[in-house]
C-alpha positions as CSV (number, residue, x, y, z in Angstrom):
1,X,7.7,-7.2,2.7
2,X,6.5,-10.7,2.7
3,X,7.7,-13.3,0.1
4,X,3.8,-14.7,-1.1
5,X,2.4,-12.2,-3.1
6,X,1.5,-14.1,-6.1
7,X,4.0,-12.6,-8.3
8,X,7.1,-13.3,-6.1
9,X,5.2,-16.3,-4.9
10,X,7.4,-18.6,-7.2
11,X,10.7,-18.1,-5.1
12,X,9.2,-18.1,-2.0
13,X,6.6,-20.7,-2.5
14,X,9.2,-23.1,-3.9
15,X,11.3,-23.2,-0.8
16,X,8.5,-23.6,1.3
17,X,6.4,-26.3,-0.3
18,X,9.2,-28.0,-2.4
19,X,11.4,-28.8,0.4
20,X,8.1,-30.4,2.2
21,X,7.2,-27.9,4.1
22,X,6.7,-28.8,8.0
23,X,3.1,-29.6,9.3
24,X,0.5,-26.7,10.3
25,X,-3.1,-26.1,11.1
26,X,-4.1,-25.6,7.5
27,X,-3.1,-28.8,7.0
28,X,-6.5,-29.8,8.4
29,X,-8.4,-27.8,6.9
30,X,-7.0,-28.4,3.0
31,X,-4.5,-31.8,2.5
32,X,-1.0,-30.8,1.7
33,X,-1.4,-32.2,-1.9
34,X,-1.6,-30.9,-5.5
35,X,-5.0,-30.2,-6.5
36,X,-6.3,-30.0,-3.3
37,X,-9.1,-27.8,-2.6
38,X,-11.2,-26.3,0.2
39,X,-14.0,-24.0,0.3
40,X,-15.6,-21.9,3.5
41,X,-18.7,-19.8,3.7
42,X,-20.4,-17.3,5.8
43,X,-23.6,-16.0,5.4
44,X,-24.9,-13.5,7.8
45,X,-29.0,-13.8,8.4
46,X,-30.8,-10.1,8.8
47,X,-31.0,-10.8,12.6
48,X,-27.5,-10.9,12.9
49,X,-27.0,-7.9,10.9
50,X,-29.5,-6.1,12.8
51,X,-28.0,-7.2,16.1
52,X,-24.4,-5.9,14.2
53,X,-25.3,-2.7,12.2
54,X,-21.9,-1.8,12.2
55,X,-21.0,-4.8,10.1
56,X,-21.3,-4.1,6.0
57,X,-20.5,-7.8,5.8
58,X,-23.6,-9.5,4.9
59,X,-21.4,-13.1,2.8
60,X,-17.8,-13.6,2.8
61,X,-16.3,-16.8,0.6
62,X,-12.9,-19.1,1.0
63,X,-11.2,-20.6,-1.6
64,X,-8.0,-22.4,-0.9
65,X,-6.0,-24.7,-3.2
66,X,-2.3,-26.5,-3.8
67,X,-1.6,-25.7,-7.5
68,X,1.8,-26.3,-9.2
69,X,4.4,-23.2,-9.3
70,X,5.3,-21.0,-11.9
71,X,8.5,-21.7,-13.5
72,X,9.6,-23.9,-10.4
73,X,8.9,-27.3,-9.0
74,X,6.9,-27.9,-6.0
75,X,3.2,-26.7,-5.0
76,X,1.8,-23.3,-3.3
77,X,-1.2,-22.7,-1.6
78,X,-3.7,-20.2,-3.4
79,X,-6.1,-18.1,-1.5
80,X,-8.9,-16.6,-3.1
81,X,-11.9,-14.3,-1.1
82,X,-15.3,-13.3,-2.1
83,X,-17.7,-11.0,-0.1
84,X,-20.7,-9.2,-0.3
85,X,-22.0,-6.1,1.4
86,X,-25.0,-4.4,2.6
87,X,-26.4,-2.8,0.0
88,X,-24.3,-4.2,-2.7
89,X,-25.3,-6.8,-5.4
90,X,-22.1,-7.6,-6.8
91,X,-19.2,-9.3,-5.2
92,X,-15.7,-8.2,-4.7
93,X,-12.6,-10.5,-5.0
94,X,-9.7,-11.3,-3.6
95,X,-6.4,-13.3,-5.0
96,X,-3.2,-14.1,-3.6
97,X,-1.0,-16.9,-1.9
98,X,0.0,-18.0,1.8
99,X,2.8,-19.4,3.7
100,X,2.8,-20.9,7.3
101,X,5.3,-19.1,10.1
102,X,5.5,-19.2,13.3
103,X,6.2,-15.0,13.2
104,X,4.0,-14.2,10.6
105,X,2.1,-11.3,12.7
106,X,5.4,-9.4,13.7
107,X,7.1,-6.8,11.8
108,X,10.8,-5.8,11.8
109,X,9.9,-4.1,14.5
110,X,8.4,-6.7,16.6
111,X,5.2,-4.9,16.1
112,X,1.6,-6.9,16.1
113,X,0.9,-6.7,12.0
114,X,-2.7,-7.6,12.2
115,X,-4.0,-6.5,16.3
116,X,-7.3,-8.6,16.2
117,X,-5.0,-11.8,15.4
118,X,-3.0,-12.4,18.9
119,X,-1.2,-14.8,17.8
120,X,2.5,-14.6,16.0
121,X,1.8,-17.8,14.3
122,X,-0.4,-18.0,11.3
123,X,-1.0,-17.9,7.7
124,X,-0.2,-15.5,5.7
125,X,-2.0,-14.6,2.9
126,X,-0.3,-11.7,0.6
127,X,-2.7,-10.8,-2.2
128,X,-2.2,-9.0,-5.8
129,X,-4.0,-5.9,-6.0
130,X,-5.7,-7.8,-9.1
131,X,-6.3,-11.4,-10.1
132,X,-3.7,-13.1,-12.1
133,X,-5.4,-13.4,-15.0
134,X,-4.0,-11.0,-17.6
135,X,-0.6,-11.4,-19.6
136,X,1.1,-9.4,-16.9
137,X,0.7,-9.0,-12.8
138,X,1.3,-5.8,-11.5
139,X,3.8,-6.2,-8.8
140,X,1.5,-3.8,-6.5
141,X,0.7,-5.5,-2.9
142,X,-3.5,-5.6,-2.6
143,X,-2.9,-6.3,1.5
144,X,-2.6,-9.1,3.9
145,X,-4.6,-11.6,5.2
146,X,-4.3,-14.2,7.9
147,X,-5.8,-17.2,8.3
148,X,-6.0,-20.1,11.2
149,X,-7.8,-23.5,12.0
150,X,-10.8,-22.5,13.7
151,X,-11.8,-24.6,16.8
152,X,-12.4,-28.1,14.4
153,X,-11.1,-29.0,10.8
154,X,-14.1,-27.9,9.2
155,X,-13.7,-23.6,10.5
156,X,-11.6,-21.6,9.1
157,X,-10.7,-18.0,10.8
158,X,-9.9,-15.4,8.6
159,X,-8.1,-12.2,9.9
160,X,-8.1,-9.1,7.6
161,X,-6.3,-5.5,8.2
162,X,-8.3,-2.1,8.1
163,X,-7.8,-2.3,4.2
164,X,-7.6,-4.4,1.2
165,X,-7.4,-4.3,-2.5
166,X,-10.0,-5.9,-3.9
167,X,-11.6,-6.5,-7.8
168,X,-15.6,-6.8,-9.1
169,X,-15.5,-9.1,-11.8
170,X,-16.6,-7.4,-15.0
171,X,-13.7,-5.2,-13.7
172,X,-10.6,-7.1,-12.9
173,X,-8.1,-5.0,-14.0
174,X,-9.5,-1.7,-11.5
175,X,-8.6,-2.4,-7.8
176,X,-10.5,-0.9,-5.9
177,X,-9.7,-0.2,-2.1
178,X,-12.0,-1.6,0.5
179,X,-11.9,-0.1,3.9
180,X,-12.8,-2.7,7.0
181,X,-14.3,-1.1,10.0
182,X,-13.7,-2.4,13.3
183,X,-17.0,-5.1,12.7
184,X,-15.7,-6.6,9.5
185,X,-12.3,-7.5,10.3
186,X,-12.6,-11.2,11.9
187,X,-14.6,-13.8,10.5
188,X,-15.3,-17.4,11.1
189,X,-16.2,-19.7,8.2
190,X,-17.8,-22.8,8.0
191,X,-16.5,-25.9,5.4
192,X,-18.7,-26.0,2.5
193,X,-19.2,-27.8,-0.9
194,X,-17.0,-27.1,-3.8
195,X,-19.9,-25.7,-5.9
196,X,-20.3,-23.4,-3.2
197,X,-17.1,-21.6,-4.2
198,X,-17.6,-22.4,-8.0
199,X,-18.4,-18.4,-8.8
200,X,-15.2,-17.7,-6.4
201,X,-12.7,-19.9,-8.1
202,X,-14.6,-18.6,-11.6
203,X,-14.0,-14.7,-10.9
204,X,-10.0,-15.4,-10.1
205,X,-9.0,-18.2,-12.8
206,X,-10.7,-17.6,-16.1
207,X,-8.3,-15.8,-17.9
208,X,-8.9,-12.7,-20.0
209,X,-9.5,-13.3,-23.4
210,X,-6.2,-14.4,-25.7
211,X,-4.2,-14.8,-22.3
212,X,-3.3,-18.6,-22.0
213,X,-3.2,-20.7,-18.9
214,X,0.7,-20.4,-17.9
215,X,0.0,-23.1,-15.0
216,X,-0.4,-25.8,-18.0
């Protein structure tokens, strides 16, 4: 099990970003720094989605920032996701945090985690099965995501599994879980503005009502 799902992300975080962690790709994509944000978009037009019927994918959303631990000194990254599908009006969310590693995609067993990411290095993204936005997390995993640099500063590749656990947002506290077929399990963002991600970063912070801001 890895170490970066939000509510073990604490110990784990703190020895990875405390101790200043070493250098990776993301480091282009979001400055190692607290408060640091990034956002990355998709949307797919209807000529590539009738070129791709296979893909439900029609928008997809990045959020990335450094926010201050839990309980502990130092600075993890956060990873938030947003998408929308065909046929749906309302988004789905994801929430969790990553760590860098140079083995991330192998298993105990030396096994390929994630088979459309060929590469052992990589971000690792753990996410909750729900935002953390109520007076307690459930420690249930939602899944794994990676992400990598794309081919410039500005793209973002984001690799997910054939499932993940993911929220609508009158509904946080109901996982529900989203099965990815074989067209909506790689995607490449492109850098946009911060407002872009505004609803994103919305949907996974504001806390529930009479649940205060722990991160203060």
């Amino acid at each position: 099990m890895k170490c970066c799902l939000l509510t073990a992300f604490v110990a784990c975080a703190a020895t990875i970003f405390g101790a200043q962690a070493q250098a990776s790709p993301l480091d282009e994509l979001v400055p190692k720094k607290l408060g640091a944000s990034a956002c990355f978009t998709r949307v797919y037009d209807d000529a590539h989605l009738r070129a791709n019927p296979k893909q439900k994918t029609t928008f997809i959303a990045a959020w990335l920032k450094y926010e201050k631990l839990q309980g502990a000194a130092g600075m993890g990254l956060s990873f938030a996701l947003a998408m929308r599908r065909r046929g749906e009006t309302e988004a789905l969310f994801s929430q969790g945090g990553c760590e860098w590693g140079a083995r991330i995609n192998r298993d105990v067993s030396d096994k390929r985690l994630i088979l459309n990411y060929k590469k052992d290095e990589g971000g690792s993204c753990m996410q909750s099965a729900r935002p953390d936005v109520f007076d307690s997390l459930s420690a249930e995993e939602g899944g794994e995501v990676i992400i990598d640099r794309g081919k410039d500063k500005d793209t973002l590749m984001v690799y997910l599994d054939e499932a993940l656990a993911m929220v609508k947002r009158l509904d946080r506290d109901t996982p529900i879980s989203i099965d990815f077929g074989k067209d909506d399990r790689v995607f490449m963002l492109r850098r946009a503005s911060a407002k872009d991600c505004e609803f994103l970063q919305e949907a996974v912070t504001t806390r529930e009502p009479g649940v205060p801001d722990r991160r203060r």
